[in-house]
N, C-alpha and C positions, 0 to 999 in steps of 0.2 A: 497451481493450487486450485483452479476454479475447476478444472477436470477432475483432481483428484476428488474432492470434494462432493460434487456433480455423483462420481462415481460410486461412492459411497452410501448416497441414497437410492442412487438408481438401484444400486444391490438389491436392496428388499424387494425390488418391485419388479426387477425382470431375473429369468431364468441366465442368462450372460449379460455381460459389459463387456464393451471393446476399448482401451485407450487405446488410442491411436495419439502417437510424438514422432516427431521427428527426430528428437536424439536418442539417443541410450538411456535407459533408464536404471536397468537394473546391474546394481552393484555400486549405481553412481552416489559419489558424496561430496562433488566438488561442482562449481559451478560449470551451469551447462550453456553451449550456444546459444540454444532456442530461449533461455533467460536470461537478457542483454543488462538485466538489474541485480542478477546472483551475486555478483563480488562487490554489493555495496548495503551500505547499511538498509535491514529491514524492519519495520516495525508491525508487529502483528498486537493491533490494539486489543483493551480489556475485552471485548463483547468476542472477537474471534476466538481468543484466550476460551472462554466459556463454550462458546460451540462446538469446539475442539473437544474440550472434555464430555461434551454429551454425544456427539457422534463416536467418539476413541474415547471411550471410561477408561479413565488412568492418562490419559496424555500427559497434563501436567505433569505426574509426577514420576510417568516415564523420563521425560526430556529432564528433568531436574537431576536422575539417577545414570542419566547419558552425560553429566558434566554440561548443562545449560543451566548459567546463572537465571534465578528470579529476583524482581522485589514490587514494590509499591508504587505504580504509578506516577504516585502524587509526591514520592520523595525521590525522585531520581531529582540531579540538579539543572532547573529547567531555567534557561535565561530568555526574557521579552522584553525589546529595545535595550537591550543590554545590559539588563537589571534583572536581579534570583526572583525566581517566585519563591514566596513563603512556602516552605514543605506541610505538607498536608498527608493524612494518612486518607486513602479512598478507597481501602479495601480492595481492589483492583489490582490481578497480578500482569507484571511484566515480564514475557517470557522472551530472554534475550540470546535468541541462537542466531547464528549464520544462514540465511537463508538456503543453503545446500543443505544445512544438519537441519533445518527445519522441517523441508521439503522431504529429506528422507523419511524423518520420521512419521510423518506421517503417507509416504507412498508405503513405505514398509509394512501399514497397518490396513490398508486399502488390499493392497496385494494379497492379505490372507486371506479375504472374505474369497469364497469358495467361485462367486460367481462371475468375478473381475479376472479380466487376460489384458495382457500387454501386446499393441502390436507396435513393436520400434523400431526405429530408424526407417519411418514410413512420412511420405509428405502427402498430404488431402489434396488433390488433383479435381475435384469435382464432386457435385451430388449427382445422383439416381434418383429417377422421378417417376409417379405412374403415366402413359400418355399424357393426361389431362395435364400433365405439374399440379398437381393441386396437393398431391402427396408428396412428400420424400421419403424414399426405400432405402436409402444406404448412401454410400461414399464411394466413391472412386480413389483409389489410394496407390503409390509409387515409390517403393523402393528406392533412398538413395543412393543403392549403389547401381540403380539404372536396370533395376530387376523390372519387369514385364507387369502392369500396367494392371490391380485385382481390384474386386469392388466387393466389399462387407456391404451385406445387408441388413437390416435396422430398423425395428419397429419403430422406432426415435433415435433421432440424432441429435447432439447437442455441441454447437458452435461453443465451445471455451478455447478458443486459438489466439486468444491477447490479441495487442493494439493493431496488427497484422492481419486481423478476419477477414476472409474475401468475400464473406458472406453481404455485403451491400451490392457485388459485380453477379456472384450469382444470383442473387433474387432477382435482377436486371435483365438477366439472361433470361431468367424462368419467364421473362411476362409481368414480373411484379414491380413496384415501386422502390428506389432506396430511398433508406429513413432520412429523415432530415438528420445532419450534427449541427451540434456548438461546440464550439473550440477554443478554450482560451488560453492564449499564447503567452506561456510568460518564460523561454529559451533557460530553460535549468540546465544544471551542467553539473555534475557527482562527479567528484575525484577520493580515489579513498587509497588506503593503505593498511595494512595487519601490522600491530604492534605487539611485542612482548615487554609488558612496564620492568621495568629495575625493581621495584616492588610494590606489593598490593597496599601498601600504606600512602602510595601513590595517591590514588583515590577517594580516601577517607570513608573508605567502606561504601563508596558509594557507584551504582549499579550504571551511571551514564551520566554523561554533560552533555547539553543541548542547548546551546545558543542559536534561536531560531528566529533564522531570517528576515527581518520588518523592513517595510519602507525606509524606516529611519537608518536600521542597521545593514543593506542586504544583502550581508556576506555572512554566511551561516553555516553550523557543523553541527556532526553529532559522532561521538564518541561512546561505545556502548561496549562495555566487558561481555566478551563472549565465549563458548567453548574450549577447552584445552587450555586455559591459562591467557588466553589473546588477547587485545584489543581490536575495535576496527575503527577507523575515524574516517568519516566522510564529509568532506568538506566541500558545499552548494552555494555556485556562482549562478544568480537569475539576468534576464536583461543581456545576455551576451556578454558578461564575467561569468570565468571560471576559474580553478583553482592548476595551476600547469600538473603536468604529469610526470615532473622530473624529482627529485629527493628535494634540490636545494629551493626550486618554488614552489613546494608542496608546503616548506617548511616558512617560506614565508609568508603565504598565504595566511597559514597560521597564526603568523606574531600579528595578523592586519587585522582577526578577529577582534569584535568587540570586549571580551572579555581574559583571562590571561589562562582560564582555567586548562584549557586542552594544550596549551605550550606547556605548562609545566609537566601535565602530566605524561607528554609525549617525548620531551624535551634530552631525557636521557633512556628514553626506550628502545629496544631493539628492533629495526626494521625488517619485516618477516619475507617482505615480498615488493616491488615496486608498484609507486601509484598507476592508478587503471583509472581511465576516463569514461563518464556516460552522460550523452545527450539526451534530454527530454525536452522538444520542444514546445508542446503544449500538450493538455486536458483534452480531449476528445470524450463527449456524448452522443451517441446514436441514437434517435428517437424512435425504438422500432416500436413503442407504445401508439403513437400517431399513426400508423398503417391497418389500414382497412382492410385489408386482408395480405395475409400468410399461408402459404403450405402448411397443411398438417402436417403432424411426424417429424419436428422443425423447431427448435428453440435454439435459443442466443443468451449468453450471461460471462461474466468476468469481465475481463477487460475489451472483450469484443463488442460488449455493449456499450461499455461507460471505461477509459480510461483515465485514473486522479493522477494530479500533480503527485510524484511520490514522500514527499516534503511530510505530509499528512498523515501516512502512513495505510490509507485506507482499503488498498484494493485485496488484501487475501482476509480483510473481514469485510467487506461487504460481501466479496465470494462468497465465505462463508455464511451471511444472510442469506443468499440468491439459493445456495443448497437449502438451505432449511425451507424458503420457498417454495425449490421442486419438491421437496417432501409433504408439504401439503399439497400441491396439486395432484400429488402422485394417490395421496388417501381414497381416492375417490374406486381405486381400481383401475381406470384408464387410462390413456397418453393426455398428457396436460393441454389445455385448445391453447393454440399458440399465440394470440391474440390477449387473452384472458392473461397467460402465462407473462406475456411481455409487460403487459401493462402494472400488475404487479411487483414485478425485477423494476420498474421503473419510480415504485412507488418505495421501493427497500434504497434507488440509489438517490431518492429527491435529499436525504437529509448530507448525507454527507459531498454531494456536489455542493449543492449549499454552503457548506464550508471550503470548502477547499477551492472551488470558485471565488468567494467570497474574500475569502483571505488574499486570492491572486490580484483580485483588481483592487484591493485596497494599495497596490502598487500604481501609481500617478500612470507609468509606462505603459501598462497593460493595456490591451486594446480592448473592447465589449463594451454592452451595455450596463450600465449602472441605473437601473431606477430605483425608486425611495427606497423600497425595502432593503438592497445592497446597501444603502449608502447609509441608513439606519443604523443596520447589523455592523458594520462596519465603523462606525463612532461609536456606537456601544461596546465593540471588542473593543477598543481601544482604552476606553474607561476600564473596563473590566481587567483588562493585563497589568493596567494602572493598580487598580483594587487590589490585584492576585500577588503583589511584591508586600503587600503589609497586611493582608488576611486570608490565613490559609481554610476558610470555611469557601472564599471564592476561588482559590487555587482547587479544593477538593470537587467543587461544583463542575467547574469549567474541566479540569482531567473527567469528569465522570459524562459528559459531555461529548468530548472530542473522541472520548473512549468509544463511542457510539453503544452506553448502555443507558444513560440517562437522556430524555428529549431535550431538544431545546428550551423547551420552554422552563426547561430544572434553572434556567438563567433569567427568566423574565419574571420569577416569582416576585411577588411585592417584596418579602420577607430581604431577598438576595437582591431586588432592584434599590434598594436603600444602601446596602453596603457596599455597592460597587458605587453608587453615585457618591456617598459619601465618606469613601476610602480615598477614591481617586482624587479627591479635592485636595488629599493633603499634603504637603512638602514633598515630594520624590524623599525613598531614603541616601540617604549619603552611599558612592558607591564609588572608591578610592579608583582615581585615573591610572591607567595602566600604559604606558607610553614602550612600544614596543623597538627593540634595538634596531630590527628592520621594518619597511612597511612594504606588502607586497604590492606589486602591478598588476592590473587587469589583464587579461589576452584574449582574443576575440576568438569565439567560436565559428 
């Protein structure tokens, strides 16, 4: 997505574009190798939602007319420490596909623009440098079927190769420095499955269930109606629990949830396909903003720079930030200074590390630093989820928020710092015990 994306503004600004992927692209609509997260729930928040639609006028309402359910945000059924939040309307649409129909639909609309070509089933083998390395002229690129070894040339080149980039070993090679990372490890584990419900009254009209994850709770899913009539349920074992990959402990995984919502609703559904398991061991940041110098002709963004816990949802709308980036740096008429360029992509990824960091080490287990400001934000979310189960003005805040359309600080306002303080002070509501007929086991990753 960060290439497609990438490619899409690069359009306006040069006479070609080259993707270069290593799988097949075209014709495809099912998950692909090179996307080891494809067969598991995605979430593409409000603000990507909106990018979409200004880069691709009409997305939305493409995807809606391709059989992709929408709805609100703030009223999908969202559980914290075990308990609903109050539904809130936030204006904010949720566009709920398959990451493969996702991904099509939008490579599909890439692909027209006149000046984009596909080179597929090709792996990056290397840059091209001028003598000096100070420039990079292109890619060294190799045929996976062991075809003879071409180099594309390139005014600019742009690293979007996800969590995998080699781009830290090359710059290494060149003479240059690797960035500094931070890493924070909290061993996530995705097992999911495709269901067809018995029927749509299953749900209660309603667009997904998300019991997510907490210290207190840390076994967490998300179930999201998706194209073609489908369900998909993904269910996230952090700390080396996961959920197994066979039917009968997928299923009791399920009954271990906090909450009873996704068993009922799964509970007499059709099984489309058998559960698939995904490792995510930690958050990976690159700090290529801290380096002093860089080859020109040479940028970094997606997940090559900054990869989230995927729990959060954030990485094909920050993507989608980091494009609209290179679209201003690109205004100018020139190749973006890579320096300049990074440090920027750095400043688009401070808020939602922030979060999604943030949320990781509010887990005791987790390894990092915590100084005050974590450990701040972190009792204040805690009041705040508190808040967000008996007032849906902080449910609407906080989805607008995480949505990455509203700042932070839409939470710090005096107005909003009164209702969370004195929401949370009050009784928990009542939230009937659900004692499940089996309780599932842990299994070590």
């Amino acid at each position: 997505m960060a290439g497609l994306l990438a490619a899409r503004v690069l359009a306006d600004a040069y006479a070609e574009v080259v993707i270069v992927d290593r799988d097949r692209l075209t014709g495809v609509s099912t998950a692909r190798r090179g996307v080891s997260q494809g067969r598991h729930v995605h979430g593409l928040l409000a603000r990507g939602q909106q990018i979409l639609d200004e880069l691709f006028p009409g997305f939305t309402a493409a995807a809606v007319a391709a059989g992709v359910p929408t709805g609100d945000l703030g009223e999908l059924r969202w559980f914290f420490n075990g308990r609903p939040l109050a539904p809130a309307s936030t204006g904010l649409t949720c566009v709920s596909a398959a990451r493969p129909v996702l991904e099509q639909l939008v490579r599909e609309r890439v692909a027209e623009l006149p000046a984009v070509r596909f080179a597929e089933e090709r792996d990056i083998v290397g840059l091209t440098t001028t003598p000096d390395r100070r420039r990079v002229t292109g890619v060294r690129v190799q045929g996976r079927g062991g075809e003879a070894e071409e180099t594309i040339t390139a005014d600019l080149v742009v690293d979007a190769t996800g969590r995998g980039s080699r781009t830290p070993v090359w710059l290494e090679e060149l003479g240059y420095s690797r960035p500094d990372e931070d890493r924070i490890r909290i061993d996530l584990t995705y097992t999911t499955r495709l269901y067809r419900l018995a029927s749509d009254d299953v749900l209660k009209g309603d667009l997904s269930i998300n019991p997510v994850s907490s210290p207190s709770h840390p076994r967490g899913a998300f179930l999201s109606r998706i194209d073609g009539g489908r369900c998909i349920v993904s269910l996230t074992g952090v700390l080396g629990d996961s959920a197994p990959a066979d039917p009968a402990g997928f299923l009791e995984f399920v009954k271990s949830l906090p909450v009873p919502d996704i068993y009922q609703a799964i509970q007499d559904a059709e099984p489309l396909d058998e559960p698939v398991s995904l490792r995510y061991p930690a958050s990976v940041r690159r700090h290529y903003e801290r380096l002093s110098r860089l080859p020109d002709g040479f940028l970094v963004l997606g997940d090559a720079a900054c990869s989230f816990n995927p729990v959060y949802g954030q990485g094909m709308t920050v993507a989608a930030l980091e494009a609209l980036t290179l679209r201003d740096h690109l205004a100018s008429g020139t190749a973006p200074r890579p320096t300049d360029f990074q440090q920027a992509v750095s400043a688009v990824t401070d808020v939602p590390w922030d979060i999604s960091a943030g949320g990781d080490l509010s887990f005791p287990q987790v390894r990092g630093p915590r100084p005050f400001k974590v450990r701040m934000a972190n009792a204040y979310m805690a009041k705040m989820q508190a808040a967000a189960t008996r007032d849906p003005q902080v449910t609407r805040t906080f989805m607008r928020v995480a949505g990455l359309v509203d700042p932070p600080q839409a939470l710090m306002r005096p107005a909003m710092m009164v209702r969370v303080l004195t929401r949370s002070r009050r009784p928990a509501p009542e939230v009937p015990a659900w004692q499940p007929d089996v309780v599932g086991t842990a299994s070590e990753v």
